[in-house]
C-alpha positions, 0 to 999 in steps of 0.5 A, spaced: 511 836 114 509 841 120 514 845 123 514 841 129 516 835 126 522 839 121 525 842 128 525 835 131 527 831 126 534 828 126 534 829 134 535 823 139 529 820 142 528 824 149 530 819 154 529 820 163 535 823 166 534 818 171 536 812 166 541 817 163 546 819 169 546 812 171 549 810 165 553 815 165 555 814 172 556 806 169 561 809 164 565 813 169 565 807 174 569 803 168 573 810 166 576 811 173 578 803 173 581 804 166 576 799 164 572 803 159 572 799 152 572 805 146 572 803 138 578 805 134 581 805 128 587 803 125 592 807 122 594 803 114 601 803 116 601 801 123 604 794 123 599 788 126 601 784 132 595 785 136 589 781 131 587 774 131 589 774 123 594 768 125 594 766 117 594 772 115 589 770 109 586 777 111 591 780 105 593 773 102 593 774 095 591 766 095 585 767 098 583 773 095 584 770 088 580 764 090 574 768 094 573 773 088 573 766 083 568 764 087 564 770 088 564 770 080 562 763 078 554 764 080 550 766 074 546 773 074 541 774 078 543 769 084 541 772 090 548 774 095 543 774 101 540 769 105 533 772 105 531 769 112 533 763 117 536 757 117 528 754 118 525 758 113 527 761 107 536 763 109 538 755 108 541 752 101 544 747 098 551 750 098 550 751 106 549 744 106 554 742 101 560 746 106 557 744 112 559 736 108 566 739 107 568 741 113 566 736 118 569 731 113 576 736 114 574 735 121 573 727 122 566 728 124 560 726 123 557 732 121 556 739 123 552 746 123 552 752 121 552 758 126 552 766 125 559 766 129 563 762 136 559 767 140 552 764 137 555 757 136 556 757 144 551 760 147 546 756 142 550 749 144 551 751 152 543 754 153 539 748 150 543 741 151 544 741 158 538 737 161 535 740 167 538 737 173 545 735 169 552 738 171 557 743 168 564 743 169 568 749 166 575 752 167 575 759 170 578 762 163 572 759 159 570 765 154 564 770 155 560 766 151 560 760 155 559 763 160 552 766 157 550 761 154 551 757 161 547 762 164 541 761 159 543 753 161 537 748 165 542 745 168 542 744 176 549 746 176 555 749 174 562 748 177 569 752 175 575 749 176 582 751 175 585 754 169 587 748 165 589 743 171 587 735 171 587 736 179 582 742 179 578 738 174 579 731 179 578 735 185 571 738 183 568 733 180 570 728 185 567 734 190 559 733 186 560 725 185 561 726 193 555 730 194 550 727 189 551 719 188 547 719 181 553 724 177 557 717 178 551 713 177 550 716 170 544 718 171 546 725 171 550 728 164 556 731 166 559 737 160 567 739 161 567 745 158 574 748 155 578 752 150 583 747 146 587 754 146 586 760 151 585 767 147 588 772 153 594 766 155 595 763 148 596 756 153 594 749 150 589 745 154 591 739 157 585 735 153 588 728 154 589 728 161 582 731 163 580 725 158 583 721 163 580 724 169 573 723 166 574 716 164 577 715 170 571 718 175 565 717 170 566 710 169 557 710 166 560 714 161 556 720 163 562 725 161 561 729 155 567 734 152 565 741 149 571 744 146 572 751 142 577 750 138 577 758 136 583 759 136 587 754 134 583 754 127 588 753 122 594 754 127 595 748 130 593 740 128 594 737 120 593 742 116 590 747 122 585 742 123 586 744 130 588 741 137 583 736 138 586 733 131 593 734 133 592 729 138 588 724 135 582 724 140 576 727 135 571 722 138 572 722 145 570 730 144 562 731 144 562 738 141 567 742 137 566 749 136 571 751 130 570 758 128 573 762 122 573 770 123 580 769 126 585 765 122 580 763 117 579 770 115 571 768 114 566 770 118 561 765 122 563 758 126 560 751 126 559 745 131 562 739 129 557 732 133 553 727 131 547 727 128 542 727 133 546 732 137 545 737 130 539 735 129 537 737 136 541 744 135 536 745 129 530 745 134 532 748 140 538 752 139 536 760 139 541 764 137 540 759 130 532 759 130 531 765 130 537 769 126 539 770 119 542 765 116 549 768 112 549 770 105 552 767 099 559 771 100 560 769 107 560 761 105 563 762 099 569 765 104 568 760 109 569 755 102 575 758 100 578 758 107 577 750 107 579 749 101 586 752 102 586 748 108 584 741 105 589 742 099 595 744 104 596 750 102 597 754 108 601 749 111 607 753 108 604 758 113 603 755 119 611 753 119 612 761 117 608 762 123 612 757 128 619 760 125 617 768 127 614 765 134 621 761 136 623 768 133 620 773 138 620 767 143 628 769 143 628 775 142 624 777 148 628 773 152 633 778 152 631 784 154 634 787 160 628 788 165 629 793 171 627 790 179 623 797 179 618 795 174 613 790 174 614 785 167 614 778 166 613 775 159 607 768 158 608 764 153 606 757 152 610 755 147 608 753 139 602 759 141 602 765 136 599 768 143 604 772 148 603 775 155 607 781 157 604 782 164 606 789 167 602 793 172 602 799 166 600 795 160 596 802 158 603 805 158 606 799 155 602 799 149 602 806 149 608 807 147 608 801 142 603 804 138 607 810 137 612 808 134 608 803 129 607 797 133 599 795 134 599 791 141 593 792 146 592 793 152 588 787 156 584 790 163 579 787 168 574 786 165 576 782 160 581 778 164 581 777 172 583 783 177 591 783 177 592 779 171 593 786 166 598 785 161 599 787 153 598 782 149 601 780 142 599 776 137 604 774 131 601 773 125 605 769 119 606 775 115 610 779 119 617 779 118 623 778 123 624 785 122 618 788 125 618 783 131 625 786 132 622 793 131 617 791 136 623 788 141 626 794 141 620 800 142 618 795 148 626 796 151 625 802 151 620 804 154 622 799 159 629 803 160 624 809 161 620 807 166 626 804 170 629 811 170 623 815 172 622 809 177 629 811 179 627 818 181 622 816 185 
């Protein structure tokens, strides 16, 4: 080795100052709206109520016995990675196998292995729409459809009012207006959805935008996709989900499942037909071109579903509902000032609750201080206007650290008042 390559070795590539200064300046923009993202670390002994852990199967001995069992049951030598892609050398017998298991759980008739919710979306949304075809989503669709959307060939993509049959009536009957063939059936239309939304924590009307549908597209052009994310494992028989719960699984063209929230797992899957799976093999890029997931992923997977099959975390889910009824009431009583903004969001049975202030910084500040993870949620993540604190429950608190809880935000609620007052 030269000298010269001893002196620079180790060293950041040179990059232009042009290219730098305008990613500098990107970054302070976001710092000056107080938008700018940061990864942290969570200190051990801080309390959870801000990750999507809604099972608590992250720490449940349960789960860990029976993921190390699997772990332990292949012989020596088995390979841990996948080695490659789904299509070349990353696919397995137990792949297929858990992909049999899940959609029969899930009452469908098969299912596909992705890399994550946000591959799964962007995979589904970028290839199936055709060219000339319509999409519908609701205004607080995750990023992920809206990426996917972006990479769609659809002639069309129209947002309609969060969770509201008449914003989804009145934007479809506005297209089948200015285009005769959407009523005709000679274009497809997809209602893109959330079943539960992750900022809100509220529950899609589901069954009343099947009825707008049926309704206005009588050649049965209509076709449902809808990310069950966060209603895995939370809501429906067994934690089947929302679409389960009320009974409507074939009516829904495409469900997206995921397992890195309350399954404790990694990876996601779509459940559909036949020829739509074999479709997605074909054509959906985030799966083509990735490596597939290794052995201890589906074996995570595997554990997560078979506790969920046996009804082993029904006991958590009536846990969770409990501890939700709980912070429900508690915040209820808490004494607010007219000088400071603050209003609680919650959809009722939802593990999700909105705290909104116009100083959620402050808030979940003083909430961490004193043990309590909760977060901060700003622009651009959620619409201009719509900053709150969002807290997540999770079946492994307990009463008395949503009452702990309750009280840091009294008190900080106490001392905005008074310096309010001052003003």
């Amino acid at each position: 080795m030269s000298a010269s390559d001893k002196e620079t070795r180790g060293t950041a590539p040179a990059a232009p100052g042009r290219l730098i200064d305008a990613l500098s300046e990107a970054l302070s923009r976001r710092e000056t709206r107080s938008a700018r993202r940061r990864l942290t670390i969570l200190p051990q002994e801080t309390v959870d109520f801000s990750s999507n852990d809604f099972l608590s199967l992250a720490t449940s001995p349960a789960y860990r016995t029976r993921f190390l069992g699997h772990l332990n049951s292949v012989p020596e030598g088995f390979p841990f990675a996948s080695g490659g892609s789904r299509l070349l050398d990353g696919n397995s017998a137990y792949a297929e196998d858990l992909e049999r298991f899940v959609a029969d759980f899930h009452r469908a008739p098969t299912a596909l292995l992705f890399n994550s919710g946000f591959d799964a979306n962007v995979g589904v949304l970028s290839s199936i729409p055709q060219p000339g075809d319509l999409l519908l989503y609701d205004e607080l669709i995750h990023a992920s459809v809206h990426e996917g959307m972006r990479l769609s060939r659809a002639g069309k993509r129209v947002m309609f009012a969060h969770s509201s049959p008449q914003g989804l009536r009145g934007a479809l009957e506005a297209q089948i207006k200015e285009d005769p063939k959407v009523h005709q059936g000679a274009k497809n239309v997809f209602v893109v959805i959330e079943s539960i939304y992750s900022m809100d924590g509220d529950v899609a009307p589901i069954k009343e935008f099947i009825e707008v549908v049926d309704e206005l597209l009588p050649q049965q052009n209509g076709y449902f996709i809808v990310d069950e994310a966060h209603a895995t494992g939370v809501f429906g028989p067994r934690g089947a989900g929302v679409v389960q719960e009320l009974g409507v699984q074939d009516r829904i063209f495409i469900r997206v499942h995921t397992f890195g929230k309350a399954l404790a797992s990694h990876g996601a899957m779509v459940l559909c037909g036949p020829e739509t799976r074999d479709y997605l093999i074909n054509y959906a890029r985030s799966l083509i071109y990735t490596t597939a997931l290794g052995f201890p992923f589906l074996a995570s997977i595997r554990t997560a579903y078979e506790l969920l099959s046996a009804g082993e975390t029904q006991p958590l889910q009536g846990q969770l509902q409990r501890l939700i009824r709980h912070l429900h009431g508690r915040l209820a009583t808490l004494r607010t000032s007219p000088s400071v903004l603050f209003e609680v969001d919650h959809f009722p049975t939802s593990p999700i609750f909105s705290l909104r202030t116009s100083q959620p910084r402050q808030l979940a500040s003083a909430c961490q201080q004193d043990g309590y993870i909760v977060r901060a949620i700003m622009p651009p993540t959620i619409p201009e206007g719509k900053e709150r604190v969002r807290v997540c429950l999770h079946a492994g608190n307990t009463e008395q650290e949503i009452d702990g809880l309750i009280q840091s935000i009294q008190s900080w609620l106490d001392l905005s008042g008074k310096q309010m007052t001052k003003l």
